[in-house]
Structures are given as C-alpha cells and as structure tokens.
C-alpha positions in Angstrom: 80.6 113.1 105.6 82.0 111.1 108.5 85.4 111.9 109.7 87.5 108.8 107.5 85.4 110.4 104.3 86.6 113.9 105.2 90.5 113.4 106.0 90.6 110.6 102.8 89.5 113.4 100.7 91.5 115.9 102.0 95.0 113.9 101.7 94.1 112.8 98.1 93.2 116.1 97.2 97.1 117.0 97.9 99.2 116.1 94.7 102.3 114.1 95.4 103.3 112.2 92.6 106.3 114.1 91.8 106.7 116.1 95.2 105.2 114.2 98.6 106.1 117.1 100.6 102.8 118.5 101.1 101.4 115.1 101.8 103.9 114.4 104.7 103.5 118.1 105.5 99.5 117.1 106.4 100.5 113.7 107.8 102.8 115.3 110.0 100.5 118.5 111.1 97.7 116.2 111.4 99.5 113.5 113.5 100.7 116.1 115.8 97.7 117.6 116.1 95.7 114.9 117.2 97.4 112.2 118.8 100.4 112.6 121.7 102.5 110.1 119.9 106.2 111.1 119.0 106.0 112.4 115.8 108.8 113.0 113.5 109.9 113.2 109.7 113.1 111.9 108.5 115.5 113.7 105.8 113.8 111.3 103.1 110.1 112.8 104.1 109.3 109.9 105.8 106.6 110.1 108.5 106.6 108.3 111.6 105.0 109.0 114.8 105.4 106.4 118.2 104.0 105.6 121.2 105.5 103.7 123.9 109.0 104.0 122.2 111.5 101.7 122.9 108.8 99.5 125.0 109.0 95.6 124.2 108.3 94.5 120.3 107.6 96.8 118.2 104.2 96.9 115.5 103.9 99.4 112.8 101.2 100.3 110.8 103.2 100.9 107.1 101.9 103.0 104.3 103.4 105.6 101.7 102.1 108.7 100.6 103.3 109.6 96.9 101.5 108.1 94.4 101.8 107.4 90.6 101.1 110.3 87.8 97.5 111.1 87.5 95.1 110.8 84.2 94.6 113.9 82.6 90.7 113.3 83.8 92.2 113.4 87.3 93.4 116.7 87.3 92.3 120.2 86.5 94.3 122.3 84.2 95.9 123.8 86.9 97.0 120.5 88.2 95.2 120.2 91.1 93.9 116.6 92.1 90.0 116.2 91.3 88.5 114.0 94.0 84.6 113.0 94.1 83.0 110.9 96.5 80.0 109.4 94.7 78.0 105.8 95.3 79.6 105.4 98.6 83.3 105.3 97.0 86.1 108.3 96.8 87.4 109.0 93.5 90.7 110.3 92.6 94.6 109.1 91.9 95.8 107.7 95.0 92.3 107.0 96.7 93.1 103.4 96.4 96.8 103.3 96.3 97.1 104.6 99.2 95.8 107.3 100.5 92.4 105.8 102.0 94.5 103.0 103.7 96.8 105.7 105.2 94.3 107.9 106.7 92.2 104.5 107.9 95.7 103.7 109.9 96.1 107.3 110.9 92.5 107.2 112.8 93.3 103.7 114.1 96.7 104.6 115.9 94.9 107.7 117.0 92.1 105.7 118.6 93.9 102.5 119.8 97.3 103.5 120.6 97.3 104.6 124.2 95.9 101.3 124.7 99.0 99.2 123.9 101.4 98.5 126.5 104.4 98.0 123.7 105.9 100.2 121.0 103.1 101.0 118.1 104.2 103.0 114.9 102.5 104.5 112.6 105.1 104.8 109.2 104.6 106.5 106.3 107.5 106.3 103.7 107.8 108.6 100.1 108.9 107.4 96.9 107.4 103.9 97.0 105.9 103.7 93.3 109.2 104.7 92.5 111.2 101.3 94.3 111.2 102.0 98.2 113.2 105.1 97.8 111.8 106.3 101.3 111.9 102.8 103.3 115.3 101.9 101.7 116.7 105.5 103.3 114.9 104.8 106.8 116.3 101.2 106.8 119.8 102.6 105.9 119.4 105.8 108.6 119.0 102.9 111.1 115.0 102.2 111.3 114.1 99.1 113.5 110.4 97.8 113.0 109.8 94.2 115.3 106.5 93.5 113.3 104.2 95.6 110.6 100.9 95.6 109.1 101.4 97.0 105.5 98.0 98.3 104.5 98.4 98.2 100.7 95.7 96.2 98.5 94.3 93.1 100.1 90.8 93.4 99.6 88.3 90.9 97.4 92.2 88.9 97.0 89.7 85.3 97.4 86.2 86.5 96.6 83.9 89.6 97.3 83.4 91.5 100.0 86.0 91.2 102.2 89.5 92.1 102.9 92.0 89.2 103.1 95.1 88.8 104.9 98.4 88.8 102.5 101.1 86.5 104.1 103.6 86.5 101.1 104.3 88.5 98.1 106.2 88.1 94.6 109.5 90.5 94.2 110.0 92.1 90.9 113.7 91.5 89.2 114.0 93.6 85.9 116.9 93.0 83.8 118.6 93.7 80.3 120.7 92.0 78.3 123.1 93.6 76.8 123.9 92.0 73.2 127.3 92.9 70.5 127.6 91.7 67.5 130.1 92.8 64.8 128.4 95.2 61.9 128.7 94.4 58.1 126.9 95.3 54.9 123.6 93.6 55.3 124.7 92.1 51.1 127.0 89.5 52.8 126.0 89.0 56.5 128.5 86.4 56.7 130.8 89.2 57.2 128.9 89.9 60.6 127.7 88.7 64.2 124.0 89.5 63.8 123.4 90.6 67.4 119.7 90.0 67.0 120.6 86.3 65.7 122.6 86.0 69.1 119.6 88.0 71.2 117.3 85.5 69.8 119.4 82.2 71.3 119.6 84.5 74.2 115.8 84.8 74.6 114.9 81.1 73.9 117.0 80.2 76.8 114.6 82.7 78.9 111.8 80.6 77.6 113.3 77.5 78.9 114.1 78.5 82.4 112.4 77.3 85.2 111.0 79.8 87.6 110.8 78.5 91.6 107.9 78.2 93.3 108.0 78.7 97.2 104.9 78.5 99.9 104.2 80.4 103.0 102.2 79.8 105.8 100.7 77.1 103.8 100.1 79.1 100.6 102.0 79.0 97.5 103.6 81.3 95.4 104.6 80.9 92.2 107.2 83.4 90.1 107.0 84.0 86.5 109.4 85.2 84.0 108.9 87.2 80.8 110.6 88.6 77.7 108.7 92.4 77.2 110.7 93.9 75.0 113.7 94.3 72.5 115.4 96.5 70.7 117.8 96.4 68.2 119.3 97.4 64.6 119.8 100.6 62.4 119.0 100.3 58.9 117.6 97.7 56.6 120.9 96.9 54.9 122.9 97.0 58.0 123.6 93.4 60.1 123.0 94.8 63.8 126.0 95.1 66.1 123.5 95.8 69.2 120.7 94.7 70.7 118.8 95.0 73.5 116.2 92.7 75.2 114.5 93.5 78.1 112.9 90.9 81.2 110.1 91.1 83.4 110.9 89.0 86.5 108.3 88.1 89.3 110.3 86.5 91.9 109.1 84.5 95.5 110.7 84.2 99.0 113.6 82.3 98.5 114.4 81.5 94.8 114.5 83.4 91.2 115.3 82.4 88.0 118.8 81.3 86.3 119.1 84.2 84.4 123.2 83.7 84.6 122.5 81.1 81.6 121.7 83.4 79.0 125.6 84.8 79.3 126.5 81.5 77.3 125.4 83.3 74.2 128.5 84.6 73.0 128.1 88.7 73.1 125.6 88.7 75.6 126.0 90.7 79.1 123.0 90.4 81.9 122.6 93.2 83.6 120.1 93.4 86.7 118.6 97.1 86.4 115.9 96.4 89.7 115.3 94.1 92.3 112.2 94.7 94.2 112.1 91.8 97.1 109.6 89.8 97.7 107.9 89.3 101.4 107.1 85.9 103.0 105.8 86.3 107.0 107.9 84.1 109.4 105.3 84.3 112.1 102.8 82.5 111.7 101.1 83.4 115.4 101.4 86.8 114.2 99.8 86.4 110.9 97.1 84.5 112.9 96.9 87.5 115.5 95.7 89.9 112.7 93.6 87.2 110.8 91.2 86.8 113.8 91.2 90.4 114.3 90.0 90.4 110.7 87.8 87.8 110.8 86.0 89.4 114.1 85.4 92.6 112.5 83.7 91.0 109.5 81.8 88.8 111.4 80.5 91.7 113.0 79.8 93.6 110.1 77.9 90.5 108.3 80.8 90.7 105.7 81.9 87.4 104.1 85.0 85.6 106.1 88.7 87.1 104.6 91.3 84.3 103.6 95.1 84.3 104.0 96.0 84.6 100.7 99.4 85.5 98.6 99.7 88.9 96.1 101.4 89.3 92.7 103.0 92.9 93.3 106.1 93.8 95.1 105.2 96.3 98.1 107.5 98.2 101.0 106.7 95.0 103.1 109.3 93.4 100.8 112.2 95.6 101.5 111.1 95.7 105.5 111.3 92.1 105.7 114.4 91.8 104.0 115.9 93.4 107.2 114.1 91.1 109.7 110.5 93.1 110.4 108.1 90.2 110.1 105.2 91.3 107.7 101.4 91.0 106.8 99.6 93.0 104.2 96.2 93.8 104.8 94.7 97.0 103.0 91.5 98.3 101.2 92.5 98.5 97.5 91.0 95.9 95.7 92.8 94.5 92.2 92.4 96.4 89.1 91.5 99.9 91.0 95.3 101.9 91.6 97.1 103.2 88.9 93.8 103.9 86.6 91.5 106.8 85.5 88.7 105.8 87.6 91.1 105.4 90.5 88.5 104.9 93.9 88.4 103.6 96.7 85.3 101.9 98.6 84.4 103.8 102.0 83.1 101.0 103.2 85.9 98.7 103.0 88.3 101.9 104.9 85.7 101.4 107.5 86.8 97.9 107.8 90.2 98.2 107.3 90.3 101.2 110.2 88.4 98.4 112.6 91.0 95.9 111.9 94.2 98.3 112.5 92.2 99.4 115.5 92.1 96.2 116.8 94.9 94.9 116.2 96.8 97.5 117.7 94.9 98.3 121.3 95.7 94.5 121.9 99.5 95.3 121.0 
C-alpha cells in the first residue's frame, strides 16, 4: 500500500465524530514530523501549519477533520472505526468526507511547499458537519487566508472520471416559524385561532416566493426553498394554539428568499435558526490558475477534461469567503458517497487530487 493508501487509512481509522482531538492530535504529530512548516493548533483544535509566513498572498489548502456519526456497520462494538481498502477504494465514515482529501493536501504541502516563494497553508478546521464551528472561531481569533483551495467533493460534478473545479456554492438558511393561535373546545372552533389554519396561509406564501438565481464565473446557481416539516396541535378535540413549521433554504451569492412575508399572517414569528453562507470566487485568474493545473494533471493521466462547475451544499469555503479569502473547491468525494454506510473513497482519484494541490502550490 503506497504512502497516500497508508496515512488515508490511518487518519480514518481515528474516530472523530464527536471528539476531533485525536484526529488533530495525528495531523499535528504528523505535520511536524515531516514537513518544516510552522505548525500550530488553535484553542478550537484547528490545525494549521505555514511556510513562508507572512510572505506575499497567501494560498491555503482547507479541509476539516471531524466527520458525521458512523453506521452501526462502520464501527465495531467497541466503537472503533472499521476501514477496508478493497477494489482500489478505502472504505469507512469519513473516507470521502474528508479524510482522503486531507491526507492528499497533507502529502502535497509536504512535497511542494518549499517550492513556493509566498505564504502556503495547510488548514484543517473541527466541527464543520456541525456549521463551521472551527473556521467561524479561527476567523474570529483573527485568521487571514489571501486565497484557498477547499478540497471537499468536486469529483464526477459534470460527468465521469474526473474531478471538476467548484467556483460557487449554495448557502443553507434554516428557519422556523413560530405560529399562536388562541385554544378552544374543538365543538365550536369559532371560539379559536386555529394556529394550523394560520401555519397553512403561512406556508402557501413559502410556496409562492421566488428564490434568486445568481451566476459566477459564468455558471449559474440557482437557490431553492422548501417546507420539511410541521408540527402542531394536542388532542383531537382541541383547536391548536401552536404550531410549528419548519424551512429548508438553499441560498446563492448574493440573494435569498423573502421569507419576511410570511410575518403577515397574523400569529406568525420567523425565526432564522442557521445560516450557512454560500461561496461565489471573485478571481477569476485564480479560478483559472487551478483549472489548468487540473486540467494538466488529467491530461497526463488520460483522465477525461474536469469542468468549472457550481455545488449544491454549503462548505467552510462559504464562511472563508464571507471574510474576503477568495475560494475554489476542488476535492475527491464524488456525490452520493459521504454521509452513507458504504462511505469510500476512490484511491485513484486522491492520486489526482494530491497532483493537483501539488501543483498548484510549488507554482504559488
């Protein structure tokens, strides 16, 4: 097993989603052990190590190492993480999402790094299935990133075999509204405010709202808006002086939906619960400057050419952006591999994605 095989395994071997501090603990041994970067971990658990610090524009290689809770398949029943490599793929919660792409951007600062002649990073933040709990704190403790390469999912975005080049993302709003009513004997409902009658005006509003569209670099994004669940009433002969309803928001760089309408409805509150943001890259040289380094490592590989492309899910690229770092996302997981039983991740396509890094950052 070569060496990206061995040290994928052996990070998602380490459990970490409810404690990422053995997986920093191995980031951080590991980074110090082999590179002679700067290394250092924040009070959050965050990783970083840096070369050439405080040399022109920064670039940082971005991942997170806590992951979502495993299958019950996925563990063994003394809840250690069960990891097979098998068919050229590595199995096991957080393969995909994402420890493969952080050991592929481990290997690639390693090997590239000294060849910079500006500031590279290598960044890797906790609590990021859990709403960039470790890249919110860095941002707050004063982090500074100029531009990043995010190596979540990207891979098979446009067609197979290859790895494409995310230029924008959708956000994620959720929110609840909050719906009174006044209670009464179900016998005369009259008597009452049915707050389900007043949830219901509130929700064909939603249905009506128009959700913004944006495009980036040439790409579009669209947002998308969705009622996922409500909640109200206790007892078949009482009228219902609650009610809940609950909204699934995707949002896009620039524009959500008018939400502020359902609060019309008399008895209804809105009440925003998260807000992931969304990521759109302002750069278009530098979203060019990793593309061709993409392209030219799947040219010579004989894989098929990657695309810039846009992504559905909110990442730590969103929240980075937000604060002025000028994003890409460019990662192995393909759609419909994290957050599954028969989590994996293609060895093949961490090959690739540690060629790209690699390239992208000696030329830094």
């Amino acid at each position: 097993m070569d060496e990206l095989s061995t040290l994928t395994v052996d990070l998602v071997s380490i459990p970490s989603h409810e404690d990422e501090t053995a997986a920093g603990d191995f980031m951080e041994s590991w980074l110090r052990d082999e590179t002679d970067a700067e290394v250092t971990r924040d009070e959050a658990g965050n990783v970083f190590a840096r070369v050439n610090a405080g040399e022109g524009e920064s670039l940082a290689l971005v991942g997170h190492h806590d992951v979502v809770p495993p299958a019950e398949r996925q563990t063994t029943d003394d809840g250690e993480y069960i990891v097979e490599t098998k068919d050229g793929r590595i199995y096991g919660r957080g393969a995909a999402d994402m420890k493969g792409a952080d050991v592929a951007a481990m290997l690639a600062f390693r090997d590239a790094a000294e060849e910079a002649s500006q500031e590279v990073v290598f960044a890797s933040f906790v609590g990021e299935e859990l709403g960039g709990i470790g890249v919110r704190a860095a941002l707050e403790d004063g982090l500074e990133i100029d531009y990043a390469v995010v190596a979540e999912g990207s891979t098979n975005y446009s067609g197979p075999n290859r790895t494409d080049l995310v230029v924008a993302h959708r956000g994620r709003r959720a929110s609840i509204l909050e719906v009174s009513g006044t209670a009464c004997h179900a016998s005369e409902p009259e008597k009452g405010e049915n707050a389900i009658y007043r949830a219901s005006d509130a929700v064909d509003i939603i249905r009506e709202l128009e959700v913004p569209d944006a495009e980036v670099l040439g790409n579009p994004v669209s947002g998308s808006i969705a009622v996922t669940g409500i909640d109200g009433g206790s007892a078949w002969n009482v009228i219902p002086d609650t009610c809940e309803v609950i909204i699934d928001e995707r949002t896009v760089p620039g524009g959500y939906a008018d939400l502020k309408q359902t609060e019309s409805v008399e008895g209804v509150e809105w009440v925003v619960e998260q807000d992931l943001p969304p990521m759109a890259c302002d750069d278009a040289d530098f979203a060019n400057r990793v593309f061709e380094a993409a392209e030219k490592v799947h040219e010579a590989r004989g894989d098929e050419e990657p695309q810039q492309v846009t992504k559905p899910h909110a990442t730590d690229a969103g929240w980075l952006a937000q604060e002025g770092t000028t994003c890409v996302v460019y990662g192995p997981s393909s759609p419909g591999e994290a957050h599954t039983k028969n989590e994996s991740v293609s060895v093949d396509v961490l090959e690739r994605c540690y060629e790209t890094y690699r390239d992208v950052v000696a030329g830094w």
